[in-house]
C-alpha positions in Angstrom: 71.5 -52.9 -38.1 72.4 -48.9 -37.0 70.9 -49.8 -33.7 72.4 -53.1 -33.0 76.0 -51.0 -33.7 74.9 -48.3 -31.9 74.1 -50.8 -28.8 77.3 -53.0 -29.9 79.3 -49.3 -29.3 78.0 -48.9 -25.7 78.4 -51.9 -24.4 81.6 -51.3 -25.4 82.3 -48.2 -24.0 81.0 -49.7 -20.7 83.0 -52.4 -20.8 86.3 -49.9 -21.4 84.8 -47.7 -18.6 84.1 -50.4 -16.3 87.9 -52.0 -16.5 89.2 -48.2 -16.0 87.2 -48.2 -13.0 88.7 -51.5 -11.4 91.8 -51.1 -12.9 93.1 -47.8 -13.4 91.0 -45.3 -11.6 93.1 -43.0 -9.3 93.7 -43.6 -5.3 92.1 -39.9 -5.4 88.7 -41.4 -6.1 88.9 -45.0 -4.8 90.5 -46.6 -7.1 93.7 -48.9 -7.0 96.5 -46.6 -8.9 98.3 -44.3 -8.4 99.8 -41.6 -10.8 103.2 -40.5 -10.7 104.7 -38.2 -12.8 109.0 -38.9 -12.7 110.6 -35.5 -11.8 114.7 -36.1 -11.4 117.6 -38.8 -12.9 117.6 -41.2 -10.1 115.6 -43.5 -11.8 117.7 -43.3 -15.1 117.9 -45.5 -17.2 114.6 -47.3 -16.3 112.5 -44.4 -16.1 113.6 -40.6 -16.8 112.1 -36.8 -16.5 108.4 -36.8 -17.4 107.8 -40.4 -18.0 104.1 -41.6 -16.5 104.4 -44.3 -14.1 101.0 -46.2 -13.1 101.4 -48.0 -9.8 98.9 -50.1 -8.3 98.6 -52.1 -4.5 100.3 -55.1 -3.6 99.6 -57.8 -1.0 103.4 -57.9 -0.5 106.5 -56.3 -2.3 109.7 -58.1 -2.9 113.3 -57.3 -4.1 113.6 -56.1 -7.5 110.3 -54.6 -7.4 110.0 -50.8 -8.3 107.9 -49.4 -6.1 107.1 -45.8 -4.4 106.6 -44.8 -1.4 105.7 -41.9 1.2 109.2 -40.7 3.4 108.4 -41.7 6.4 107.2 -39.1 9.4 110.2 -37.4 11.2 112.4 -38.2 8.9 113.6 -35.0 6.9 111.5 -35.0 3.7 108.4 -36.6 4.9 105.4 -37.1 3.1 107.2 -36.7 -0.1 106.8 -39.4 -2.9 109.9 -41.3 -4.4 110.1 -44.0 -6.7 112.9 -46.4 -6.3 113.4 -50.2 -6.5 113.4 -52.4 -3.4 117.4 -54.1 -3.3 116.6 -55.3 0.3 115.2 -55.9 4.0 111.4 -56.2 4.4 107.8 -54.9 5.0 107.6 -55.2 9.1 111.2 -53.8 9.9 111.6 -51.3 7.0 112.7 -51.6 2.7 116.1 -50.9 2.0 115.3 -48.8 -1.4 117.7 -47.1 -4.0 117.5 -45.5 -7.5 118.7 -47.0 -10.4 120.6 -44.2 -11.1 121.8 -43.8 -7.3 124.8 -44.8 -6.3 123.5 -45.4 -2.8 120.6 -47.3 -1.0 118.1 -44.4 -0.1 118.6 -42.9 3.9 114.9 -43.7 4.4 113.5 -47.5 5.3 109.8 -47.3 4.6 107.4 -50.0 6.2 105.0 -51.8 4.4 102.5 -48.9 4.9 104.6 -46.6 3.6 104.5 -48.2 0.6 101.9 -46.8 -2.2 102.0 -49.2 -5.1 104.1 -50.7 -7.1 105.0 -50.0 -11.0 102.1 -51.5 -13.2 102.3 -49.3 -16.7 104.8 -47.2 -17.5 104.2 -44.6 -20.7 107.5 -42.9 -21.8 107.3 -38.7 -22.0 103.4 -38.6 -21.4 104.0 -37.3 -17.9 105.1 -34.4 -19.4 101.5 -33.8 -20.7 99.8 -34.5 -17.3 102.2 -31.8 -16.1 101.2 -29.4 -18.4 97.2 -29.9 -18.1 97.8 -29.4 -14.9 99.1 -25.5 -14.9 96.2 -23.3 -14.8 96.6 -21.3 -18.0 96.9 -24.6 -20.3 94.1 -25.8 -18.2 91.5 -22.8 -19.3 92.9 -22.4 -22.1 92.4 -26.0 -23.3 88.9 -25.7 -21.9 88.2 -22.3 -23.7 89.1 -24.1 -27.1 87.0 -26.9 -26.7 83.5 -24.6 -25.6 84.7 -22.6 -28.3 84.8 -25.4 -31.0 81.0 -26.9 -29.6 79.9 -23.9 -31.2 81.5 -23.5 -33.9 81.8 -26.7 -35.4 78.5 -27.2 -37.5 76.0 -30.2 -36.1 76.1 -32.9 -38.3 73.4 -33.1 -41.1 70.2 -34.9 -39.8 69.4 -37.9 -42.2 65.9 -38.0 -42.4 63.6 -40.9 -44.7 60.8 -39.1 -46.2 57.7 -41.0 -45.4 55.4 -43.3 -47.2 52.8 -40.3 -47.9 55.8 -37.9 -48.9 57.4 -40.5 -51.5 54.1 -41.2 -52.6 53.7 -36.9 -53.1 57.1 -37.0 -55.0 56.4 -39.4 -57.2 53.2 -37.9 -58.3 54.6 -34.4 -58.8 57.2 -36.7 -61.4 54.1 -37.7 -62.6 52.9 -34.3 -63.3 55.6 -32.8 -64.3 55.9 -35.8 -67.3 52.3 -34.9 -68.4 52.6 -31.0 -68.3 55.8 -30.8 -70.4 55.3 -29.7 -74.1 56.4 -31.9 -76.4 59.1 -31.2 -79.3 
């Protein structure tokens, strides 16, 4: 029965690590999404400082979609990331994009191949996390404490059956032991 849950765990695990994988594995190695940590209030009251957005690709994007893309070359800014909801034009002759929080459309119109995903998850505050794994210090030090706690923490005890020739040796010294005791 151990070895059926044991089996039962690691098919699970797979099947977790295999939806990760064609779901939510990063751009960076492959993958579909995209991870954007929200820095600014532009986005407010939809998404705010240091809420994670996931974004993943789209055949198309359409009004009302949130979506974020990559300032166009030669414009001033380019290459930088925003994330801001599509209110108008279209993929071949450029999005007209604003903020939530904006009360303008954005100066930019980003073509279709501009665009990197669209908003798929959203987890409130846990950018701020990502941002903070992601400075150096925090970084060792987090990596310090877990080395550090492999060799502290004591291996769990070793269950072991004793076997039939070692029960059989037990129950004979019980046996002895009976027979050698005075009696009262």
């Amino acid at each position: 029965m151990r070895r059926v849950r044991r089996w039962l765990g690691f098919a699970v695990l797979a099947a977790i690590a295999g939806l990760w994988a064609v779901t939510l594995r990063p751009a960076i190695l492959g993958g579909p999404a995209t991870y954007i940590v929200i820095r600014g209030d532009s986005m407010n009251p939809t998404y705010a400082t240091g809420d994670l957005v996931i974004l993943s690709t789209a055949d198309r994007y359409a009004v009302g979609d949130v979506v974020a893309y990559r300032v166009p070359a030669g414009e001033l800014g380019a290459g930088l990331v925003v994330v801001h909801r599509i209110i108008g034009g279209e993929g071949q002759s450029g999005f007209v994009l604003k903020g939530d929080g904006n009360p303008a459309p954005d100066p930019w119109r980003p073509l279709a191949g501009d665009v990197v995903g669209t908003s798929a998850i959203w987890l409130p505050g846990a950018g701020r996390v990502v941002a903070a794994l992601r400075q150096p210090a925090v970084l060792a030090a987090f990596c310090a404490a877990l080395a550090v706690s492999l060799f502290i923490l004591p291996a769990p005890p070793r269950r072991t059956r004793p076997s039939p020739r070692g029960a059989a040796l037990v129950e004979r010294h019980r046996d002895w032991e009976t027979w050698t005791k005075p009696a009262h």
